[in-house]
C-alpha positions in Angstrom: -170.6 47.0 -66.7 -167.1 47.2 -68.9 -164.0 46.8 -67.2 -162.9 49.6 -69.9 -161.0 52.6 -68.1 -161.2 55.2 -71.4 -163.2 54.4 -75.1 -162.0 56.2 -77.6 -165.0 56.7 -80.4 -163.5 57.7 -83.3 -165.5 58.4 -86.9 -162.2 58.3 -88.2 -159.4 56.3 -87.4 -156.0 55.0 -88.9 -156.0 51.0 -88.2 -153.5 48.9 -90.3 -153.5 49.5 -94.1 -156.6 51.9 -94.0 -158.9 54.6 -92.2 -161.9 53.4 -90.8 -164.5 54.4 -88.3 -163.7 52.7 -84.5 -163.6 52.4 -80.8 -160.6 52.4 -79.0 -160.8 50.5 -75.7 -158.0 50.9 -73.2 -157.2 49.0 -70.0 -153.7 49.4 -68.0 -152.3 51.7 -70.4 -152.6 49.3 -73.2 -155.3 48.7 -76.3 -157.5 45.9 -75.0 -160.2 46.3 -77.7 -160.4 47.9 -81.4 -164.0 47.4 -82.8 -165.9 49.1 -85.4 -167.5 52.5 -84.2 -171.2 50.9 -84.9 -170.2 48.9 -81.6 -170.5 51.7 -79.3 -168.5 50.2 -76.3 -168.7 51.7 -73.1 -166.7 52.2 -70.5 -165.5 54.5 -67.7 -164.7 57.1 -69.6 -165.8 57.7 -73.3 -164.3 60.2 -75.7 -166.3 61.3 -78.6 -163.9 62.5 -81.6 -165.3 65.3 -83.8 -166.3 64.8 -87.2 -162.8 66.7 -88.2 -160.8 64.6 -86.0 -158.3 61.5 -87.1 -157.5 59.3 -84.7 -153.6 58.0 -85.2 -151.2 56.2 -83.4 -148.6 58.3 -81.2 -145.7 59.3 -84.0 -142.5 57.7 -82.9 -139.4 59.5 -83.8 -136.2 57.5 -83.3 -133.7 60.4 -84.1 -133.9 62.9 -81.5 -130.8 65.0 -80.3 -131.8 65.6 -77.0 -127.7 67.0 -75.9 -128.9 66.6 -71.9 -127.0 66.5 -70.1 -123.5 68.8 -71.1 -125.6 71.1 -73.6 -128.5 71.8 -72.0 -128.6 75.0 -73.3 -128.9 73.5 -76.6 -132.1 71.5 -75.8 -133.2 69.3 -72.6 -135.6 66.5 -71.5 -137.8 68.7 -70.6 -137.9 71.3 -73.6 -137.8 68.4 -76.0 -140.3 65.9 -74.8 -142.5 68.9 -74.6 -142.1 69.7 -78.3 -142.5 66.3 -79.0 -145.6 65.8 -77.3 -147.3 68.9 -79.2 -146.5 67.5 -82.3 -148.2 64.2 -81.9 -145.0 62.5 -80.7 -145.5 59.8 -77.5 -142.1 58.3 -78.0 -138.6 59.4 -79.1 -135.1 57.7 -79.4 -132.4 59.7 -78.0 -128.8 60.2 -80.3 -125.5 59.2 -78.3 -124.6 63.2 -78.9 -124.0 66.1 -78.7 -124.5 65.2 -74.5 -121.4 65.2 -72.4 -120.6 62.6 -71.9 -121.8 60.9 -75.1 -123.5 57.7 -74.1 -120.5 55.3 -75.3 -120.7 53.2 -72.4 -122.6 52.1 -69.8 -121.9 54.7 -67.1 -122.3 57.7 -69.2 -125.8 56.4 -70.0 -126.8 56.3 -66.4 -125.6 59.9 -66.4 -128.2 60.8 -69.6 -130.7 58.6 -67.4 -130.2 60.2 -64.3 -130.1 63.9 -66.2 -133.6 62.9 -67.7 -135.0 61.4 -64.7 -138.5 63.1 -63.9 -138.4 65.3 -67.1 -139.9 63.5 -69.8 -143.4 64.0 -70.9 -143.2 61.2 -73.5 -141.5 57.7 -73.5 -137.7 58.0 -74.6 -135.4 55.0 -75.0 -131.9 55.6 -76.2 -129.3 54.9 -78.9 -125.7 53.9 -77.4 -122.3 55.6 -79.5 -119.9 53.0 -81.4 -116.7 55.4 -81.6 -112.7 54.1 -81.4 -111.7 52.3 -78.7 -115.2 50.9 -77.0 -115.7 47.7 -79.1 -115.7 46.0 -75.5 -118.5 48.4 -74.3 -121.0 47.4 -76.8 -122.4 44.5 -75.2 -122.7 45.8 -72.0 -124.3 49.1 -73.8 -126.9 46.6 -75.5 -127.5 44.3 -72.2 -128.4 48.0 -70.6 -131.0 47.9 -72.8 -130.1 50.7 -75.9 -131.7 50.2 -78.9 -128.7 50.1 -81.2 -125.5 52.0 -81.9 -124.5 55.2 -84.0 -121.1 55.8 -85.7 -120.4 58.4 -87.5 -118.0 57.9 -91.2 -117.1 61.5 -91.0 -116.0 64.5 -88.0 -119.5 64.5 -86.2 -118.7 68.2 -85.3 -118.2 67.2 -81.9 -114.4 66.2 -80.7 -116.0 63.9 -77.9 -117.7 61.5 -80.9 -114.7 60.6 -83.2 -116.1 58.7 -86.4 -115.1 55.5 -87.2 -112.9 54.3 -90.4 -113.8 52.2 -92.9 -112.0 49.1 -91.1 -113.1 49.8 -87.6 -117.1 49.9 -89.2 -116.7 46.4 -90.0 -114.7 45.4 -86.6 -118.0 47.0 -84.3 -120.1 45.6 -87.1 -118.7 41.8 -86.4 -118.9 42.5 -82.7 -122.6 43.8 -83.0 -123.7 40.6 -85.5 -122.4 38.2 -82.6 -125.4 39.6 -80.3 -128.0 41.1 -83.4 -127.3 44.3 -82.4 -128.1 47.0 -84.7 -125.7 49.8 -86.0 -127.5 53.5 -87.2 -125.0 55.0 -89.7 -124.3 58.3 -90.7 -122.8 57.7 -94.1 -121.0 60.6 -95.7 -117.1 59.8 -96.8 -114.6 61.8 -95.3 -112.0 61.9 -98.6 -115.1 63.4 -100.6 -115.8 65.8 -98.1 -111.9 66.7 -97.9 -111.8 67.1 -101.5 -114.6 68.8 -101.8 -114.3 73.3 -101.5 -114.5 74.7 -98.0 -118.0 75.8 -97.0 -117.8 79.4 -96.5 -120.1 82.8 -96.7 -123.1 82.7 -97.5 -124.4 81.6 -100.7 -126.0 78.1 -100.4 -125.0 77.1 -103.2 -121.3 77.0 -102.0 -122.3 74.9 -98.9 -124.5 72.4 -101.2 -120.8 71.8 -102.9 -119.1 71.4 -100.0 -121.2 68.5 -98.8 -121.7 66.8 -102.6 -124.1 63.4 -103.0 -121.1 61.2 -104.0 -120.4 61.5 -100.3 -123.2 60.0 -99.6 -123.6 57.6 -102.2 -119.4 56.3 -101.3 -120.3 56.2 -97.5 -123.4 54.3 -98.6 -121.4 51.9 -100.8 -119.1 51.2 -97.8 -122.0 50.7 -95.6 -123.8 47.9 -98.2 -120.0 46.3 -98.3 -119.6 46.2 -94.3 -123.4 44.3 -94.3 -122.9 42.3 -96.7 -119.2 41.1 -95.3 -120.5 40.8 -92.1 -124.2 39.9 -91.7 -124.9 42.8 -88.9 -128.2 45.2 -89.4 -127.6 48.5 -90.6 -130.2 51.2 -90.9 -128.6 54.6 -93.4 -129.9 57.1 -91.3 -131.3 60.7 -93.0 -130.6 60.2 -96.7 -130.6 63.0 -98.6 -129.1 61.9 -101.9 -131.2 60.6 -104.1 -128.4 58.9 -106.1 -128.0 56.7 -103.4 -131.6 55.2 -103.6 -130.4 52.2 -106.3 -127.8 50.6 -104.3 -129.6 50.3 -101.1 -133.0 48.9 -103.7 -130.4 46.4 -105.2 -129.2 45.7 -101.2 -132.2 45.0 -99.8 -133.4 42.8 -103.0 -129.8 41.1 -102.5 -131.4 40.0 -98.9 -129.5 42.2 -96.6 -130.7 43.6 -93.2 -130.3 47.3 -94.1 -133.0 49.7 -93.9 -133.4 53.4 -94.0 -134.8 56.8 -93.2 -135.4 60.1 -94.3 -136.3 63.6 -92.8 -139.0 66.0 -93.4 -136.6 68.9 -94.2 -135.6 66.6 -97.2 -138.9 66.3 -98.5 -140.3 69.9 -97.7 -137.3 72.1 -98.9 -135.6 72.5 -102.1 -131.9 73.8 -102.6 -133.3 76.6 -104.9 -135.2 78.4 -102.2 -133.1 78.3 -100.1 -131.6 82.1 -99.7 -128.4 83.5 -98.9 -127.9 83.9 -95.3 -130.3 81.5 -94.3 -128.2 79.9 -91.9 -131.4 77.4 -90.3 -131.6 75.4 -93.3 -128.2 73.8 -92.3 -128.0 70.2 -91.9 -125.6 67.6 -92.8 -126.1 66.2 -95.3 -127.7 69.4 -97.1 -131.1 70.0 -97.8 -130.8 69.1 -101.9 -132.4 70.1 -105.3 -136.3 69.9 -105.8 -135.6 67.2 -108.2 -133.7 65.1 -105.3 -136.6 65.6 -103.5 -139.5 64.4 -105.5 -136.9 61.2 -106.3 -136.8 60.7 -102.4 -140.5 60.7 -102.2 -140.8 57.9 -105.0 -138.2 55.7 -102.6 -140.6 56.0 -99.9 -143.8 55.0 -102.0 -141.5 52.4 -103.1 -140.5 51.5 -99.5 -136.4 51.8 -99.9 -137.1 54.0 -97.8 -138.6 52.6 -94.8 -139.6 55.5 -92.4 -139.3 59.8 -91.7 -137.7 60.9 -88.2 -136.9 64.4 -87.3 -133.3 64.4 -87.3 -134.2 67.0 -84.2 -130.4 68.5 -84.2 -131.1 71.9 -82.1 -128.9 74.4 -81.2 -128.5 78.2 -79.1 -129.4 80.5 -82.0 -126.3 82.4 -81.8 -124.7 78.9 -82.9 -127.0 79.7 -86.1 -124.9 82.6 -87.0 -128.0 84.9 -88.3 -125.0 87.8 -87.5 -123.2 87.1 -90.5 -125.1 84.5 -92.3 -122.2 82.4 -92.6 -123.6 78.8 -93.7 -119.3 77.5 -92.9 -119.6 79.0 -89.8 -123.1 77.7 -88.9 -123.6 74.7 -86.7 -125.7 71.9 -89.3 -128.8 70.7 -87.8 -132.5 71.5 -87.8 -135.0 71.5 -84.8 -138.1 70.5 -86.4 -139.5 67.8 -83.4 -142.6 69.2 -82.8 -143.4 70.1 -86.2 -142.6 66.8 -87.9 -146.3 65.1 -88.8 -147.9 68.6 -90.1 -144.8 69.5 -92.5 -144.7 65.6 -94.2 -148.9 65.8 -94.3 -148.6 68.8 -96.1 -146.1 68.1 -98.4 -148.0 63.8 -98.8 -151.3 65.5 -99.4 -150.4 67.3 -102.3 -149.0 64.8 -103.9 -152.0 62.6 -103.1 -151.1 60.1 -100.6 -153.1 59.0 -97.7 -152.7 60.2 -93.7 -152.3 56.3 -93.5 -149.0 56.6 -95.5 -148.2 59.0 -93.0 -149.0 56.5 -90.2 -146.7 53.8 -91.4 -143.2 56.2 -92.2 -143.7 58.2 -88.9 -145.4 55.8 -86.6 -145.4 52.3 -87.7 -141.7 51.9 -89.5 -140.0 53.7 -86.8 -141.2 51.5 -84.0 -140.6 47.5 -86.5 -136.8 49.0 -87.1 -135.9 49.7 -83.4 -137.9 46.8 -82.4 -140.1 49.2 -80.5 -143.2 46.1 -80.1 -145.9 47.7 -78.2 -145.0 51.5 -79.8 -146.5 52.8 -83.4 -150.1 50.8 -83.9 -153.7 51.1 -83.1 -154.0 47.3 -82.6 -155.1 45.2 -79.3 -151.6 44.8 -77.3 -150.2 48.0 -78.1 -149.9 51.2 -76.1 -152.7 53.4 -76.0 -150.7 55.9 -77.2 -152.5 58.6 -79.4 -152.4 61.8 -81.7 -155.7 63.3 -82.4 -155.3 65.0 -85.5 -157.1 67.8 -87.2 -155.6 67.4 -90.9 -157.6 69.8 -92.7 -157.0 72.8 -90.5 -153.8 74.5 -90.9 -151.2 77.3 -89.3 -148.6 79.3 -89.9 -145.2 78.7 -88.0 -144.5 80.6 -85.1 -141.5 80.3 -83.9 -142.4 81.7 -80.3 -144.7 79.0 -80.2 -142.9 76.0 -80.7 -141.9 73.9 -77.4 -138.2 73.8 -78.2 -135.4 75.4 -76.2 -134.5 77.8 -78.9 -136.8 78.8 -81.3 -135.1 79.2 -84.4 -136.7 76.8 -87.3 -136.4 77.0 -91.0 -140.4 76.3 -91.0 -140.9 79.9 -89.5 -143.6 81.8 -91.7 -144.6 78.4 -93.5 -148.1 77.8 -94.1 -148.6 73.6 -92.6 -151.5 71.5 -93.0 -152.7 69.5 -90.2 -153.1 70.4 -86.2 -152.7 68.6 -83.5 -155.6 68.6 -81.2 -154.4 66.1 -78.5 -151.7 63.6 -77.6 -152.0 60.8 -75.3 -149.8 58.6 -73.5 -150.6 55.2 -72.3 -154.2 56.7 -72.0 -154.2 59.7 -70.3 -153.8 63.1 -72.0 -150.9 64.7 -71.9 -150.7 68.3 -70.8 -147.1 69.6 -70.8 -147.9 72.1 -68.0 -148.0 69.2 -65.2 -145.9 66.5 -63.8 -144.1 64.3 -66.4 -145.4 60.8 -66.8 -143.0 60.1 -69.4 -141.2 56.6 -68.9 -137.7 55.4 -70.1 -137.7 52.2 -72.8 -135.2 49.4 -73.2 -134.8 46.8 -75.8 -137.5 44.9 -75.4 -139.6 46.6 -73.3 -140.1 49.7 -71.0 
């Protein structure tokens, strides 16, 4: 008899490079067995996919503003993980903000731990803060186990998370290369932004000028420097700017340990339909031109850019202003968690890639840069983590039916290819209506 607790027998399934028909096996929560589906293992439990099913590894999305505890209204461990988990999503990486307190040291992250305790329906690890004045807590922050450290260049909108100048970037970044930590940047450059007009009103076009790409391509350019001066990693996190693509390509053929994501929002949307008023396609950096956009998607096929991540930065929806329509007013950020896989397989189908290029920005690359080992992979060792995915049936948004706190999305009314049928976590289903079996990562394991 097989010492197999679950087989997973799928016609189709996304292992390494390719799809293929196989058999999951799972023992202890982790993949003890991938065979081809001819194979027919047994075990205590079988599963039979359907013909219209994909197997793929559980999405992991490393940017995830989760604002538990101080913001709860915003979003929560349990609203979040939730969302996550209907959208395919077994593991998520929790930003330093917008929580009070932000996690900058070690005591405020036992506050986030002890606010998520018993919540979570998904694994969740978290980033620590690099802000003025805690150089000393970084070490301590990283021997607590957080996956790496976020600094703002610019005002991160929220007074508790000051950004960092250009200087004290490369002091944490000397301090962080002395212990391999890794710093997660968000690279706009204040004097462009200063100079730049005043976002106000609400023609989009005015807020696209307020936040121009030579913001992003300076801050980038600073970023490259402080690497290169240095020798700490740095990962550019949700580039929007296409003009910034040929200076991290150069970087990384120059050897240095940078890497990069993008968002779905910047590979759905275009600047141009975009209307007036409509306050949830905020985000900083903006949602750019269509021509951006298909430049963004040749980065990724070319692997500049290494993975997609939600950027999950929700709000209350009066913080939206839909009142006045005010895009200055507006808080910048765009809940899209649980909807993450089906708006990039929408948007990669149609420009004929394959679900396994899907697979490797959203579940493989996210896991290799936050060192996430057992997370992202159908392969023998791994969690037995899994999204069973429908990717030829397809849905309109609603936003009522999204697992987020507030349900405000600039997806609403969109037509997305791709359903998720089922999500599994260290094999067992996950059904968001009962206790939370969600557990809490640290570098290097859980």
């Amino acid at each position: 008899m097989s010492d197999l607790e679950l087989v997973l027998r799928a016609p189709r399934a996304v292992i390494g490079a390719g799809e293929t028909g196989a058999c999951i096996g799972v023992r202890n929560g982790r993949i003890a067995t991938v065979a081809p589906l001819s194979a027919r293992l047994d075990g205590a439990r079988i599963v039979e996919l359907a013909a219209d099913e994909v197997l793929l590894p559980g999405l992991v999305d490393s940017h995830v503003h989760v604002n538990e505890p101080g913001r709860t209204e915003w979003e929560g461990f349990a609203s979040a993980t939730r969302a996550a988990a209907a959208g395919g999503v077994t593991t998520i990486l929790d930003m330093p903000l917008n929580s009070i307190p932000p996690t900058v040291d070690v005591a405020a992250l036992e506050t986030k731990k002890k606010a998520a305790d018993g919540k979570c329906h998904i694994d969740v690890g978290f980033w620590g803060g690099a802000v003025p004045g805690n150089l000393s807590d970084l070490h301590a922050l990283h021997e607590a186990g957080v996956f790496g450290f976020k600094c703002f260049l610019l005002d991160s909108g929220v007074e508790e998370f000051p950004p960092l100048s250009a200087a004290e970037l490369e002091e944490h970044l000397r301090e962080l290369a002395g212990f391999d930590g890794l710093m997660i940047v968000h690279a706009e450059d204040p004097v462009v932004i200063e100079q730049a007009p005043e976002p106000h009103g609400g023609r989009y076009a005015d807020f696209l000028r307020s936040r121009p790409r030579t913001a992003e391509d300076r801050a980038i350019a600073t970023v490259v420097e402080a690497t290169r001066r240095t020798g700490a990693r740095t990962h550019v996190l949700h580039l929007s700017s296409s003009d910034g693509v040929p200076l991290l390509r150069d970087a990384r053929g120059e050897g240095l340990p940078i890497t990069v994501e993008t968002c779905p929002h910047y590979l759905t949307f275009d600047a141009e339909d975009v209307v007036d008023g409509a306050t949830a396609f905020k985000c900083c950096p903006p949602i750019r031109e269509a021509a951006n956009r298909e430049l963004l998607w040749q980065a990724l096929t070319e692997g500049v850019i290494d993975c997609v991540v939600s950027d999950h930065s929700p709000c209350t929806a009066e913080l939206k202003r839909p009142d006045v329509g005010d895009f200055g007013l507006a808080w910048g950020g765009i809940s899209s968690l649980q909807l993450g896989l089906t708006a990039v397989w929408t948007e990669a189908r149609a420009r004929g890639y394959a679900l396994s290029d899907v697979v490797r920005w959203m579940c493989e690359q996210p896991a290799r840069v936050a060192g996430l080992r057992t997370k992202g992979r159908l392969a023998v060792g791994a969690d037995a983590d899994f999204c069973v995915f429908a990717p030829d049936e397809s849905f309109v948004v609603d936003p009522a039916q999204l697992q987020h706190r507030n349900p405000v999305t600039p997806y609403a009314g969109r037509r997305l290819d791709g359903v998720v049928r089922s999500t599994w976590l260290r094999g067992a289903a996950i059904d968001i209506d009962a206790e939370p079996r969600g557990r809490f990562l640290t570098r290097g394991g859980a």
